[in-house]
N, C-alpha and C positions, 0 to 999 in steps of 0.2 A: 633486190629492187629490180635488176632484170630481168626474172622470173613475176613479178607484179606487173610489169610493166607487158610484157607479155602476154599474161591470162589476161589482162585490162584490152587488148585490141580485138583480142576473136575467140574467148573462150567465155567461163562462163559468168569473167566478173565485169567484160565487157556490156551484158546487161544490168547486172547489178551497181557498177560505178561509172562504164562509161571509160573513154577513151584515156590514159593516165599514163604521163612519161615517166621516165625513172628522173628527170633533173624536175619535174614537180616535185615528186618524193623528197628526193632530197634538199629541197626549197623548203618544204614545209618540215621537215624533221630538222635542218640545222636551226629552225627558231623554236623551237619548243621546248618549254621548261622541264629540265629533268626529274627536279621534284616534283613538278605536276604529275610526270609518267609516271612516279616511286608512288606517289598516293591513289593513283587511277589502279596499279595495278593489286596494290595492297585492299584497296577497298573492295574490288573483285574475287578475292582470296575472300576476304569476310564475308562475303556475301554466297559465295559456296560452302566455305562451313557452314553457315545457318541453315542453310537448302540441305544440306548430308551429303554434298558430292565427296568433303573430303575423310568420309567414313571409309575404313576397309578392316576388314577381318582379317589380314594375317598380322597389320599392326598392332592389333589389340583396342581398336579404339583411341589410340595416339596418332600427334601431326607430326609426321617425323620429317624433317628440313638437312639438306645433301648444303653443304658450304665447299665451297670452289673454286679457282682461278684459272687463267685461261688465258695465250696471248691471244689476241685478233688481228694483228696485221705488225707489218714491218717494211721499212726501204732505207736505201743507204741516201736516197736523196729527195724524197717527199717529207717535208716536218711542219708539225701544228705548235702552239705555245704550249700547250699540254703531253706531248709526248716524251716520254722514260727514252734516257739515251743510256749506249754501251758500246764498247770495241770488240768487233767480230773481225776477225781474219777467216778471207774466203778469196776466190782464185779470180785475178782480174786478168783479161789478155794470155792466160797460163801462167800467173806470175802471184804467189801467196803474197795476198799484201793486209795490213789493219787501216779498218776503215772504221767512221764513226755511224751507228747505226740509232734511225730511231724506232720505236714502236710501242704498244699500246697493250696492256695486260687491263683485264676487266673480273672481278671477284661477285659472285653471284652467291645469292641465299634461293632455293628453289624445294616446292613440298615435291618428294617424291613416295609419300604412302598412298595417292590415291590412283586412277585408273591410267593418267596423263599428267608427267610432270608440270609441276605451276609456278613458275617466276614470281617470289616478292618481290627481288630487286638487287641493281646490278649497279657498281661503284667503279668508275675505273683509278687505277694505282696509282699515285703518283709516284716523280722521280724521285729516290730516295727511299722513298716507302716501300715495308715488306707486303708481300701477302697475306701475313696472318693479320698483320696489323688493319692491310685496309678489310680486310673482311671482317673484324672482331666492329670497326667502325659503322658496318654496313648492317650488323647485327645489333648493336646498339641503337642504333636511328628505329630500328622496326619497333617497341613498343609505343613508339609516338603515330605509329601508322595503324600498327594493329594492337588488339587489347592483350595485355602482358601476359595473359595466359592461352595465347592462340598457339603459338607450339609445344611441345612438349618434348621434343629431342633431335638432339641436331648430328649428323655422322659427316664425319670429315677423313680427308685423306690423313697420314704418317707425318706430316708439317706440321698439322697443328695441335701436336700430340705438344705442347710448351703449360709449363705450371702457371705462367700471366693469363696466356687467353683459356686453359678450364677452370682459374676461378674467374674470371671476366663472366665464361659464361653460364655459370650457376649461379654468379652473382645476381644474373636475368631469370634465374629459377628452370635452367634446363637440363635436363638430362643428357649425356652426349656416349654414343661410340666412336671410338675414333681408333684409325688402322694403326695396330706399332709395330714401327721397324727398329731400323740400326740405330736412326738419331738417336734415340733413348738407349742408351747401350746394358745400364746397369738396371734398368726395369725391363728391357727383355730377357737379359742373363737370368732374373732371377725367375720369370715368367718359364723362361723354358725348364731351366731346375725344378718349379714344383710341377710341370705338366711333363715326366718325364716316365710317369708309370704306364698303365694300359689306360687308353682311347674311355673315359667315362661313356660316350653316348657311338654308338654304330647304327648307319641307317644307307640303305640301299634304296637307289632307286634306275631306271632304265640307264645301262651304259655308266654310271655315277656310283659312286659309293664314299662314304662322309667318314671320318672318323673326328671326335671332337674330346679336346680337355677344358676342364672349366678349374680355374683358380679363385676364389670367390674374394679370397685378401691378397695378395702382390705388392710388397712395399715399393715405394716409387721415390730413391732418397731424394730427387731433383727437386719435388714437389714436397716431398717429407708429408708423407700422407698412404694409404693404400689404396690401391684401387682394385677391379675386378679385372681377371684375363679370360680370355676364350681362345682354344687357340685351336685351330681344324685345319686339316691331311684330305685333299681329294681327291681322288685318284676317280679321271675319266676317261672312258674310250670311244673314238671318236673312229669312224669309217673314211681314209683318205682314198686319193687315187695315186699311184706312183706309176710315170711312164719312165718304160726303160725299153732297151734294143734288143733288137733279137739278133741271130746270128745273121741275118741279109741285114738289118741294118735298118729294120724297119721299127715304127713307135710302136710298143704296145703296152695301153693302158691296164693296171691290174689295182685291183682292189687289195689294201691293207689295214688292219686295225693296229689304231697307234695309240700308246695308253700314256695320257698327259698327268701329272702328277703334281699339285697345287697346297704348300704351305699359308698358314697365315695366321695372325697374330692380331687381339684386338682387345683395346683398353677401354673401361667403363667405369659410369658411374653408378651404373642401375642398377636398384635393390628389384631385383629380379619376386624374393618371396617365392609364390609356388610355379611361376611358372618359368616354363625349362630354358636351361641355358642357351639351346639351339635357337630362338629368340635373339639371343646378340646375332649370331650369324647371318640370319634374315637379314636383322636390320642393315650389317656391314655389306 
């Protein structure tokens, strides 16, 4: 709002809108119906699918949706009736002490298969309430906004890799990748045991090189069901600068190449058919 309120005095929206404070801004946004913004922004999304903005070819022709959570703010001594409270110990005067903190975590559904990610819509968490939860909540409310077949696969962080929220949401009729870590301990165990032979797919590209296994069945007992894994080795290199001393004592900057090395793990539901596994990757 500071940055609005700025380009609004002498730049280029000061033609366009005209002189605009930041406590306008926020006069007018603390009355404004949330669900009005949830249906203004969802209807904007529909209205770009129809146009073909939210076409791309590396998705295949699919709307694939990134689910999220996020904190926005925090203070040990500003509180609203809506803010999530917790005990943080942190150093007051030099002295460890626990104090009661409040703040505000917010869960967001956003398209990211097309040129610019695009906001459906964003639910903040109550106290009490998990993140998967309030997001599975925020994904729910969307076929009332959008028509039931407007996405088509949703990829999430290693949280909400939970047997509740992926039938929740196939029960919406979506597809979902989702990253798996440790929380699953015995659907990575087994994940890594059958991808444990030579790299199915190698592919090279500048500085990067991909090595990927694909599991097409992975029993998952949590869920008591299988699912598909993918699981890829990336080893890239990267051109840094390292300053070091010389014998006076002086800086001198030297170029090095430092080669980063990247695991990773990802659970699906996609009947893939002919086309290739490196596809989960992308999406992830």
């Amino acid at each position: 709002m500071h940055r609005v309120e700025t380009e609004c005095q002498g730049s280029a929206l000061s033609k366009r809108i005209g002189s605009l404070s930041e406590d306008a801004l926020r006069y007018a946004l603390e009355r404004q119906d949330p669900s009005a913004i949830f249906a203004l922004g969802c209807e904007i999304a529909g209205r770009l699918e129809r146009n073909g903005i939210l076409r791309s070819d590396w998705s295949r022709g699919l709307v694939v949706a990134a689910v999220g959570g996020i904190e926005i703010c925090s203070s040990f001594a500003r509180s609203c009736d809506y803010c999530m409270e917790r005990k943080v110990k942190h150093l007051v005067n030099g002295e460890l002490c626990e104090e009661l903190q409040y703040y505000h975590r917010i869960c967001a559904v956003t398209i990211v298969n097309s040129a610019f990610p695009i906001p459906l819509g964003f639910r903040f968490q109550k106290d009490g309430e998990t993140e998967v939860s309030c997001s599975l909540s925020l994904l729910q409310d969307l076929p009332d906004r959008v028509s039931r077949r407007f996405l088509d696969l949703l990829i999430a962080d290693a949280l909400y890799l939970q047997a509740p929220f992926v039938r929740a949401v196939e029960g919406l009729g979506l597809g979902w990748v989702i990253n798996l870590k440790d929380n699953q301990p015995e659907l990575l165990a087994e994940a890594q045991r059958l991808t444990a032979w030579a790299a199915l797919h190698r592919g090279n590209q500048e500085q990067q090189e991909l090595q990927l296994w694909h599991a097409p069945e992975v029993y998952w007992p949590v869920a008591d069901r299988s699912v598909r894994v993918v699981k890829t080795v990336r080893t890239q290199r990267q051109n840094r600068i390292r300053v070091s001393l010389d014998d006076a004592g002086r800086r001198r900057p030297q170029k090095e190449m430092v080669v980063e090395l990247s695991t990773n793990c990802y659970a699906s539901n996609l009947e893939l058919g002919t086309i290739p596994p490196v596809f989960v990757h992308q999406l992830a």
